[in-house]
C-alpha positions in Angstrom: -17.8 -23.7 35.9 -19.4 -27.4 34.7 -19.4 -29.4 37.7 -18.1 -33.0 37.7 -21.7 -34.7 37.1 -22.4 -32.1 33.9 -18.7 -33.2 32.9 -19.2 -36.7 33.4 -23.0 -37.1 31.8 -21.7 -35.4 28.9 -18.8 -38.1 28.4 -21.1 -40.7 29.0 -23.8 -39.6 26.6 -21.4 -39.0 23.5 -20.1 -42.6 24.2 -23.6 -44.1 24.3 -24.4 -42.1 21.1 -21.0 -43.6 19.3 -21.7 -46.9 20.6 -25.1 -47.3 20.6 -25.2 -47.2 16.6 -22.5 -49.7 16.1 -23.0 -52.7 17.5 -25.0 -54.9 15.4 -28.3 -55.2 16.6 -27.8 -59.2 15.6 -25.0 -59.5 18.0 -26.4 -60.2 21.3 -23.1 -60.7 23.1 -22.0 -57.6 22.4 -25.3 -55.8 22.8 -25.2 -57.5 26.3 -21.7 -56.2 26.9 -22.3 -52.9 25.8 -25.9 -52.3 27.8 -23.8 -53.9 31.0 -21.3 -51.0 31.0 -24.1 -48.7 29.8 -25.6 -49.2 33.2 -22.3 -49.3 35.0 -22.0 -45.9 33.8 -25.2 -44.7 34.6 -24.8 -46.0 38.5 -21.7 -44.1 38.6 -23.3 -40.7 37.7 -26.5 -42.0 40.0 -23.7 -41.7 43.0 -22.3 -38.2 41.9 -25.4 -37.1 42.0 -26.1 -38.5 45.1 -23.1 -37.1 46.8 -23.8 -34.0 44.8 -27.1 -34.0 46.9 -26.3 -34.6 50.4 -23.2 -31.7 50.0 -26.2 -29.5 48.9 -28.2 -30.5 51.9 -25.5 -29.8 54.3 -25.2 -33.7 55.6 -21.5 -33.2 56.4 -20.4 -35.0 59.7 -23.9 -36.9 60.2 -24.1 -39.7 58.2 -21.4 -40.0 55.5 -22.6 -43.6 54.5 -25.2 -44.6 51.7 -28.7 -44.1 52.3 -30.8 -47.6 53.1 -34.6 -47.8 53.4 -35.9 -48.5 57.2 -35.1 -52.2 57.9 -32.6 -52.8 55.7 -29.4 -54.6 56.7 -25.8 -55.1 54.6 -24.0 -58.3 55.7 -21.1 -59.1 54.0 -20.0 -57.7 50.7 -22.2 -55.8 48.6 -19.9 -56.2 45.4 -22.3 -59.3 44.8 -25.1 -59.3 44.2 -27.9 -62.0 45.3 
């Protein structure tokens, strides 16, 4: 059985390989706008994996949020960015 990252990565790659081909190369609007989800996409399969992962390491019950390098701190919210 396919898990949900194999399912997911396949969807996303036949949608780059439709897309990718059809917006004009002169079009930098919509080049922009189709790279931007391109890389919205590819954050969301980064964070299946990533759950994927710490199920596979067995991190149940000990730290259930994301990941941050020593000394880093979150303050407010982290839907912006800068």
């Amino acid at each position: 059985m396919s898990s949900v990252l194999e399912e997911r990565l396949t969807d996303v790659a036949k949608w780059y390989d439709y897309h990718s081909r059809r917006v004009p190369v002169d079009n930098i609007p919509a080049r922009l706008q189709f790279q931007g989800k391109a890389i919205d996409c590819l954050l969301e399969l980064l964070a299946i994996a990533a759950l994927d992962i710490k199920r596979l390491e067995g991190n149940k019950g000990r730290n259930e949020h994301l990941w941050l390098p020593n000394g880093i701190e979150i303050k407010g919210d982290i839907k912006r960015f800068g």
